[in-house]
C-alpha positions in Angstrom: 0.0 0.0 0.0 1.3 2.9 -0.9 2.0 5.9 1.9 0.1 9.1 2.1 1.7 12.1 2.5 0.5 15.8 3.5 -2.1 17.3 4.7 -6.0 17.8 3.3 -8.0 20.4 4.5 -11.9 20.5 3.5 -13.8 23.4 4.5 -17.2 24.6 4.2 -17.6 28.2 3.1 -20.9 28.9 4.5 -19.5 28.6 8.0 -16.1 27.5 9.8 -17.0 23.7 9.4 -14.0 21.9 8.4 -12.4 18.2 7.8 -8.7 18.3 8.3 -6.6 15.0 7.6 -2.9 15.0 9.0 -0.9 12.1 7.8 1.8 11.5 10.1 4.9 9.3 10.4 4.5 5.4 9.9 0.8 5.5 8.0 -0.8 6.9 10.9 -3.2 10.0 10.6 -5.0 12.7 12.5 -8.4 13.1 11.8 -10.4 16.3 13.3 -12.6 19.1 12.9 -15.6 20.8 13.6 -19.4 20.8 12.3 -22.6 22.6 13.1 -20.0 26.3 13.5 -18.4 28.1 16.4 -21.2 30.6 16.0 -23.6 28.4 17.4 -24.6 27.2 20.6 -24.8 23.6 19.4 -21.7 22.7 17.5 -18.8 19.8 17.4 -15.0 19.5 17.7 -13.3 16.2 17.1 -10.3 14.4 16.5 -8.8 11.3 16.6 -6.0 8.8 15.8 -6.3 5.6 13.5 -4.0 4.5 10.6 -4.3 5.0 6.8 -6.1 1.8 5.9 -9.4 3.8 6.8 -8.7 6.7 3.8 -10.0 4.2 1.6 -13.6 3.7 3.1 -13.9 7.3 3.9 -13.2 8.3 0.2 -15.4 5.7 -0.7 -18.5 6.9 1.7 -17.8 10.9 0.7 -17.9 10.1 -3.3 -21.5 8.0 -2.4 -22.3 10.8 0.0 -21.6 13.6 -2.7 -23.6 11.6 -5.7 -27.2 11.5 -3.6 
């Protein structure tokens, strides 16, 4: 498999939602962000840590996400 590199930034630019993906040394990643806006009473901030072979799901759920 090859390694990803970089990091992948996704915002929204209706609000200051955002997806950020970090990868980081040895096929690990940092996935975080926020949804529902800062602005709001009622908003989310998350992150976590889990390894690259999850970037191919999550493409695969966005691109069947994006075509409904």
């Amino acid at each position: 498999m090859r390694a990803w590199s970089g990091t992948y930034q996704i915002n929204d630019y209706d609000s200051d939602d955002y997806i950020l993906i970090e990868c980081l040394k040895l096929g690990h990643i940092s996935i975080s962000g926020q949804v529902g806006g800062s602005h709001s009473e009622e908003f989310l901030r998350y992150k976590f840590l889990t390894d690259q072979t999850v970037l191919g799901e999550l493409i695969s759920r966005w691109r069947k996400m994006l075509l409904m």
